[in-house]
N, CA, C and O atoms as CSV, one atom per row, in Angstrom:
chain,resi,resn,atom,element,x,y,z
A,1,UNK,N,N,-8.926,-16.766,-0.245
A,1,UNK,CA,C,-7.933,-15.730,-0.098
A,1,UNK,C,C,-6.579,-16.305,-0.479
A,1,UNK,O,O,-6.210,-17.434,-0.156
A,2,UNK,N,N,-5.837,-15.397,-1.222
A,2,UNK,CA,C,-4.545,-16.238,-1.638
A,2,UNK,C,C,-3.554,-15.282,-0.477
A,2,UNK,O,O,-4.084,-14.324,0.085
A,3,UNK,N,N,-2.314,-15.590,-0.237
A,3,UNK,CA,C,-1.468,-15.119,1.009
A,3,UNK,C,C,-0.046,-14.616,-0.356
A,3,UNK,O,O,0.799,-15.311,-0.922
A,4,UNK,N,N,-0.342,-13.246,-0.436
A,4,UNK,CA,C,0.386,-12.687,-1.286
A,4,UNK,C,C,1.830,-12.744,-0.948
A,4,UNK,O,O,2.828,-12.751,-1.669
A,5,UNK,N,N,1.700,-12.778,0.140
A,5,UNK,CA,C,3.199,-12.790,1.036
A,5,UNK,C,C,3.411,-10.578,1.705
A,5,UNK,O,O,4.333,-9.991,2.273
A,6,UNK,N,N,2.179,-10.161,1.256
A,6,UNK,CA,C,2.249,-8.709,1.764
A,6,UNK,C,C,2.662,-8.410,2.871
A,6,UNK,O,O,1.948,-9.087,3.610
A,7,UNK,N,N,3.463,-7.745,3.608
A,7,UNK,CA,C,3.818,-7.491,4.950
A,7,UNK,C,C,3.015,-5.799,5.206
A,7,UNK,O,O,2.371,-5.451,6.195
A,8,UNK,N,N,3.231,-5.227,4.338
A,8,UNK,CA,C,2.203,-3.708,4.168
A,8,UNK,C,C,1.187,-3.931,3.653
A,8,UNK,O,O,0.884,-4.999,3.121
A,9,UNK,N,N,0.373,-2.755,3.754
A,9,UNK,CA,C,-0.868,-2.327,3.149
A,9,UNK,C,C,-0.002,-1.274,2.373
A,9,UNK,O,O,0.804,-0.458,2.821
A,10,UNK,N,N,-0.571,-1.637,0.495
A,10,UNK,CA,C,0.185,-0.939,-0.095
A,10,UNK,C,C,-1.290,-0.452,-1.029
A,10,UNK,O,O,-2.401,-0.977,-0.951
A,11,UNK,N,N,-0.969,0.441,-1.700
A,11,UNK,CA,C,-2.233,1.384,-2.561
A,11,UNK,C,C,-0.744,1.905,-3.895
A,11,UNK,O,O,0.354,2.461,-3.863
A,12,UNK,N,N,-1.653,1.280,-4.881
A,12,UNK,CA,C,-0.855,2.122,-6.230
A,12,UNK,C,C,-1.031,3.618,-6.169
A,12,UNK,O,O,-2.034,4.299,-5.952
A,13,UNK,N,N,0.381,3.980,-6.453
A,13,UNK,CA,C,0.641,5.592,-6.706
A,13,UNK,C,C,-0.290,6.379,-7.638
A,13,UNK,O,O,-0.785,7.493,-7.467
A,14,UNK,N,N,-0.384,5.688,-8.470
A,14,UNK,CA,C,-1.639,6.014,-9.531
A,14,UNK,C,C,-2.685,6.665,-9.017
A,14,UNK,O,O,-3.064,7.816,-9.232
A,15,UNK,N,N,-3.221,5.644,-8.160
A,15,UNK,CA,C,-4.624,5.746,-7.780
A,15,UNK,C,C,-4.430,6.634,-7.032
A,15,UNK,O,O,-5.517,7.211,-7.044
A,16,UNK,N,N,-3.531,7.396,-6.091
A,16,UNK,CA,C,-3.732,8.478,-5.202
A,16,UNK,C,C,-3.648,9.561,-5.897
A,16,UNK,O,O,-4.513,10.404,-5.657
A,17,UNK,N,N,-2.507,9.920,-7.061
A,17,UNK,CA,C,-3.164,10.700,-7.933
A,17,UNK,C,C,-4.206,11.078,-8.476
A,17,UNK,O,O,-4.473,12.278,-8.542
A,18,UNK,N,N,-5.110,10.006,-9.041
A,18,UNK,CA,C,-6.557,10.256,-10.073
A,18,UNK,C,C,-7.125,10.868,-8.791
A,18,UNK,O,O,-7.496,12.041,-8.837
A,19,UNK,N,N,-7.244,10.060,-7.458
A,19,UNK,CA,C,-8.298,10.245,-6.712
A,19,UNK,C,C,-8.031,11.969,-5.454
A,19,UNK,O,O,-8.771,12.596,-4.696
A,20,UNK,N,N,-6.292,12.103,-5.972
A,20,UNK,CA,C,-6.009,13.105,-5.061
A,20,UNK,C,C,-6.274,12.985,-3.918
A,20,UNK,O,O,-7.139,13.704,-3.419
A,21,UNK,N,N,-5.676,12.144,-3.261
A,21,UNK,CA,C,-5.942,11.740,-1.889
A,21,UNK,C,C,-4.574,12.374,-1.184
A,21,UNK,O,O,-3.627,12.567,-1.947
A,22,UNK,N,N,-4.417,12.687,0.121
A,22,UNK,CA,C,-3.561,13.384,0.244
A,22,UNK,C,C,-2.567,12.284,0.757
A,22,UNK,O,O,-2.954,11.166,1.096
A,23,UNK,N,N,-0.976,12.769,0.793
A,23,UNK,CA,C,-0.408,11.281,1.302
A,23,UNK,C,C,0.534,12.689,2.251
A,23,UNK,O,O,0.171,13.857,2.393
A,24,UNK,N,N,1.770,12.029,2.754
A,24,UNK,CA,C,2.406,12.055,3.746
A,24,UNK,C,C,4.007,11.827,3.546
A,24,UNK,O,O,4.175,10.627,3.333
A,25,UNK,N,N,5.108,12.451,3.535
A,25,UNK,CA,C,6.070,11.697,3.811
A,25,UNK,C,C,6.899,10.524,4.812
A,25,UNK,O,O,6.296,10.618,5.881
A,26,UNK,N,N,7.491,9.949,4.905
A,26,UNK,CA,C,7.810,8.632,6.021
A,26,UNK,C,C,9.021,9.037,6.536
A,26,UNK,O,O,9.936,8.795,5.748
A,27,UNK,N,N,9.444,9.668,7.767
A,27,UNK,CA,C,10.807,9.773,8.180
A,27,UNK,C,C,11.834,9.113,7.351
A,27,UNK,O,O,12.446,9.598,6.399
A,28,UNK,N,N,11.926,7.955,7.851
A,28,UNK,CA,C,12.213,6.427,7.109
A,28,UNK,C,C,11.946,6.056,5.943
A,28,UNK,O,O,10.721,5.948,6.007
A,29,UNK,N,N,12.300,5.725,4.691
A,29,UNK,CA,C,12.176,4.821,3.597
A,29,UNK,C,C,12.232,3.272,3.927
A,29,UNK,O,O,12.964,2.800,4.796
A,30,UNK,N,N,11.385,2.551,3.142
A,30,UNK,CA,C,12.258,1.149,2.871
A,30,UNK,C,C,11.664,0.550,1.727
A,30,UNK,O,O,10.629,0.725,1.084
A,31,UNK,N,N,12.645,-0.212,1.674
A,31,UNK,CA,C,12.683,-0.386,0.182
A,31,UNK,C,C,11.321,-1.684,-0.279
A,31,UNK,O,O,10.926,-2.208,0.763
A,32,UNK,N,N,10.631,-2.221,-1.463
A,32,UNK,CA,C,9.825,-3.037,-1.578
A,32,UNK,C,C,10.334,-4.420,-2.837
A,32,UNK,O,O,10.459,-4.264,-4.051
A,33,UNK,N,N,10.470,-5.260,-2.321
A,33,UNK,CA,C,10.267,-6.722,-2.866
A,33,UNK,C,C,9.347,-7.297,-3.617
A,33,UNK,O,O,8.480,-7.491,-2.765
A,34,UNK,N,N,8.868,-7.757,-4.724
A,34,UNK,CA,C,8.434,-8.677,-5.278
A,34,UNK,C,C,8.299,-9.675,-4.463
A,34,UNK,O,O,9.059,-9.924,-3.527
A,35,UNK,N,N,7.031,-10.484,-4.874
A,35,UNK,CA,C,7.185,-11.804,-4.109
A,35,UNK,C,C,8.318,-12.722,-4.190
A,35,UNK,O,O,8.809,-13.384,-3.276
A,36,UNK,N,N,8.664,-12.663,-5.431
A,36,UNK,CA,C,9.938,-13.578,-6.217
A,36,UNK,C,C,11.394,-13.204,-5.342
A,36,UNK,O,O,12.319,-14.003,-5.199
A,37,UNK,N,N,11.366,-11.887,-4.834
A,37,UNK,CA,C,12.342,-11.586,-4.306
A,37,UNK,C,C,13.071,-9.898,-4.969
A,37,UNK,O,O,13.837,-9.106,-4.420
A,38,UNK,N,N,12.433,-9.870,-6.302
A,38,UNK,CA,C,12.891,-8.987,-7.064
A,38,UNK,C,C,12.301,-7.801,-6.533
A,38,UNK,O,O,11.097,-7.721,-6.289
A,39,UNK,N,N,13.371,-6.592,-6.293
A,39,UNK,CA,C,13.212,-5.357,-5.844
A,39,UNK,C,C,12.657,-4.731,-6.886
A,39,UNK,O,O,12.827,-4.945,-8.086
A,40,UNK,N,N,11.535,-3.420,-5.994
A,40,UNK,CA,C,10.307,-2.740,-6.904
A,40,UNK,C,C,10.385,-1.622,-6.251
A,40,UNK,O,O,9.254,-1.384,-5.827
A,41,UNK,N,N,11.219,-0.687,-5.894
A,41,UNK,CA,C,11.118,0.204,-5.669
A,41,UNK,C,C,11.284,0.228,-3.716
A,41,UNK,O,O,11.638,-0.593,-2.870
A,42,UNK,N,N,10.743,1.826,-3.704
A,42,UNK,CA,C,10.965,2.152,-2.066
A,42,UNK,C,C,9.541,3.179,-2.062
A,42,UNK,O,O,9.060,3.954,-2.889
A,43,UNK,N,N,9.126,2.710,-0.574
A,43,UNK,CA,C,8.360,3.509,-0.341
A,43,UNK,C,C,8.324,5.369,0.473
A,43,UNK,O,O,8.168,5.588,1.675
A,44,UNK,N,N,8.432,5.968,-0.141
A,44,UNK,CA,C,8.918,7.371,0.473
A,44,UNK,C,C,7.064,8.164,1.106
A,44,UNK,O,O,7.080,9.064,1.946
A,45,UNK,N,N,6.202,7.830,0.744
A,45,UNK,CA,C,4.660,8.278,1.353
A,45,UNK,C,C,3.732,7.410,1.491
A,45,UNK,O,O,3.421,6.473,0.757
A,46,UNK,N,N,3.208,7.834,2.673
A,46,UNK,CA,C,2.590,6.994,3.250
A,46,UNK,C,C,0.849,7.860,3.034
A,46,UNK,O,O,0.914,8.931,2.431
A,47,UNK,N,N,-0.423,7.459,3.448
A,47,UNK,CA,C,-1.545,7.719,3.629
A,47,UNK,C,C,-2.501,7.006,4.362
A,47,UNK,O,O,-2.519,5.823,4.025
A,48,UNK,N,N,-3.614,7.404,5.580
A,48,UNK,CA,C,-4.022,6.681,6.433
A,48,UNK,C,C,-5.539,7.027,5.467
A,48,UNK,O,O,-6.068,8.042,5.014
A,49,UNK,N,N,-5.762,5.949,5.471
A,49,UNK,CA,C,-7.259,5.412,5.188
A,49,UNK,C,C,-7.886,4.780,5.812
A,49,UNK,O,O,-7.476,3.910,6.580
A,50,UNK,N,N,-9.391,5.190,5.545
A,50,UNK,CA,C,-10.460,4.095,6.402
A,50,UNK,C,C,-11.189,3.179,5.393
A,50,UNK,O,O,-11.749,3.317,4.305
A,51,UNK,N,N,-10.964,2.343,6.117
A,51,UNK,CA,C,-11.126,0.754,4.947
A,51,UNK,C,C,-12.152,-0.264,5.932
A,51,UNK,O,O,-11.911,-0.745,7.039
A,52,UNK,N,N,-13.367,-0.384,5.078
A,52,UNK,CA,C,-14.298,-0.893,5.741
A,52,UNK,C,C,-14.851,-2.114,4.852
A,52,UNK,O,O,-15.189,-2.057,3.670
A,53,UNK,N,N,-14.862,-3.398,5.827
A,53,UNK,CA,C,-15.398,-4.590,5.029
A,53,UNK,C,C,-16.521,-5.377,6.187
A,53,UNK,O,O,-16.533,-5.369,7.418
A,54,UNK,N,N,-17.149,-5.838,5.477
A,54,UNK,CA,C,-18.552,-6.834,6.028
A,54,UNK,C,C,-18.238,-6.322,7.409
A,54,UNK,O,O,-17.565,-7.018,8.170
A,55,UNK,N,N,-18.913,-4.563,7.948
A,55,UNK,CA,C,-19.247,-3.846,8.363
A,55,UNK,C,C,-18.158,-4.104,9.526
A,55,UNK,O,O,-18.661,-4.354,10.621
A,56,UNK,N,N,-16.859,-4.088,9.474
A,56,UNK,CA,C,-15.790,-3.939,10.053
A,56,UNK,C,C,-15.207,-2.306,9.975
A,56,UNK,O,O,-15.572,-1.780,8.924
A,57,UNK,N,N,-14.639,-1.677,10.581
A,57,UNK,CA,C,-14.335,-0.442,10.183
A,57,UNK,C,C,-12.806,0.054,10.942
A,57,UNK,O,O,-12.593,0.145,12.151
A,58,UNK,N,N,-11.939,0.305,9.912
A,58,UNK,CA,C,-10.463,0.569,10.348
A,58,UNK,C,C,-9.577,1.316,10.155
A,58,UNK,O,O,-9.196,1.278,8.985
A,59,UNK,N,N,-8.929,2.164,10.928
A,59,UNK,CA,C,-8.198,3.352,10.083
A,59,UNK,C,C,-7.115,2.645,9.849
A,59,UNK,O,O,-6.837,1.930,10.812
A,60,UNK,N,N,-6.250,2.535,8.792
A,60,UNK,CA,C,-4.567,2.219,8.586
A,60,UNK,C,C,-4.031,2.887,8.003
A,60,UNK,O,O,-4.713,3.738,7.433
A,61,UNK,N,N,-2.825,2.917,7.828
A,61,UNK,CA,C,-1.758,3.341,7.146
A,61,UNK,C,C,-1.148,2.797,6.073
A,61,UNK,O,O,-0.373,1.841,6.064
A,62,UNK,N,N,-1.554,3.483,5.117
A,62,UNK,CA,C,-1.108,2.491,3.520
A,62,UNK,C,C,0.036,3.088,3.024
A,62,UNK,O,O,0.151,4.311,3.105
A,63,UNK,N,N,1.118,2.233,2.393
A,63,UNK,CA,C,2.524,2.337,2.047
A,63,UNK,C,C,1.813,2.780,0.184
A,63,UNK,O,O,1.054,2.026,-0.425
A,64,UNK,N,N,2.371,4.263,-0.414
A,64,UNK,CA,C,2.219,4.521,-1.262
A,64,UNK,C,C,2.906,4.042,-1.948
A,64,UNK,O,O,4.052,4.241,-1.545
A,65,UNK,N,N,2.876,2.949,-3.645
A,65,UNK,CA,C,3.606,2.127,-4.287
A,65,UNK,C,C,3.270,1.707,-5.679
A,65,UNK,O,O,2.123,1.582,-6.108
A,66,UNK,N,N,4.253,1.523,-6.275
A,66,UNK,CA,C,4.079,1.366,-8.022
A,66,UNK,C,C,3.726,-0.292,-7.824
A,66,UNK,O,O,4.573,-1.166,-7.643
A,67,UNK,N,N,2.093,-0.515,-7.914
A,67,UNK,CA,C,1.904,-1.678,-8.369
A,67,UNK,C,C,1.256,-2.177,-9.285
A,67,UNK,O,O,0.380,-3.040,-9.261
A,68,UNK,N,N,1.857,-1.424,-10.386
A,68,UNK,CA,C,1.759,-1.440,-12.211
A,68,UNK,C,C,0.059,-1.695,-12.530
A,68,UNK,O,O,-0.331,-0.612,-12.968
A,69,UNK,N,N,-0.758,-2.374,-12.506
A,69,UNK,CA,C,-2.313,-2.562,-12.906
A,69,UNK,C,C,-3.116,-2.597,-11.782
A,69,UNK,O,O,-4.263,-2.166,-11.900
A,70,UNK,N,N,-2.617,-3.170,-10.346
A,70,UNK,CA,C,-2.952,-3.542,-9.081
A,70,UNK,C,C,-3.498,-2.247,-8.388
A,70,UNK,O,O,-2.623,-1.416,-8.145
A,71,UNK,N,N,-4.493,-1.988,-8.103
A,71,UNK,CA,C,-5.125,-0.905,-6.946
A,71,UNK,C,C,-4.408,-0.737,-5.571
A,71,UNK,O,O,-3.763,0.246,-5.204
A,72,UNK,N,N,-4.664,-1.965,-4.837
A,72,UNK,CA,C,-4.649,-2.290,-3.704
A,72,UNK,C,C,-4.007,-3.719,-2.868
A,72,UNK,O,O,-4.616,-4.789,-2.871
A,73,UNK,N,N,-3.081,-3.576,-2.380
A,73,UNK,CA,C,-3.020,-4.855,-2.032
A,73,UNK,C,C,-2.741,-4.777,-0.414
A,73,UNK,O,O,-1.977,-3.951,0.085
A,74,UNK,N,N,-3.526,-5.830,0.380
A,74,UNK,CA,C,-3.784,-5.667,1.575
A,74,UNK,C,C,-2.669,-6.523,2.493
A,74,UNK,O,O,-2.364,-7.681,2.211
A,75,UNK,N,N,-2.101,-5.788,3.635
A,75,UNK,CA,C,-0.944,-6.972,4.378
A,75,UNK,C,C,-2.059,-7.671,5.336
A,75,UNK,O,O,-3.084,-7.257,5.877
A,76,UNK,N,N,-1.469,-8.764,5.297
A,76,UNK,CA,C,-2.015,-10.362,6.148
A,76,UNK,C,C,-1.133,-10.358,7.222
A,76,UNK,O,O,0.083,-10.220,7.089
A,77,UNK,N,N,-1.934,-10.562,8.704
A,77,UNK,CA,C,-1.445,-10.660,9.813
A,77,UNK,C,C,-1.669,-11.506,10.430
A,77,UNK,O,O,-1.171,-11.601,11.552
């Protein structure tokens, strides 16, 4: 596992489009970082998904986000 430095669970904007998944607005905005430091935008919708691995099962809340080729990228806690 590499430690992206993710603080969210983020899902490309893309992909909620193709897949029409429904999202949510966020009271709150905030804004998103590059690892490097370089600002990428803000997140304004959010969407709760169930995300299941080696028969773990979890609802969260994924920060909707432009991450140009990237699907999915998961926050580390």
């Amino acid at each position: 596992m590499v430690d992206s430095r993710c603080t969210h669970t983020g899902i490309n904007e893309q992909l909620f489009k193709d897949k029409r998944i429904k999202t949510k607005l966020v009271d709150i905005f905030f804004k998103v970082f590059n690892v490097y430091g370089t600002k990428n935008g803000k997140v304004t919708k959010i969407a709760p998904l169930e995300v299941k691995i080696n028969g773990h099962k979890e609802q969260i809340n994924t920060a909707v986000m432009d991450l140009n080729e990237t699907d999915m990228f998961l926050e580390y806690d």
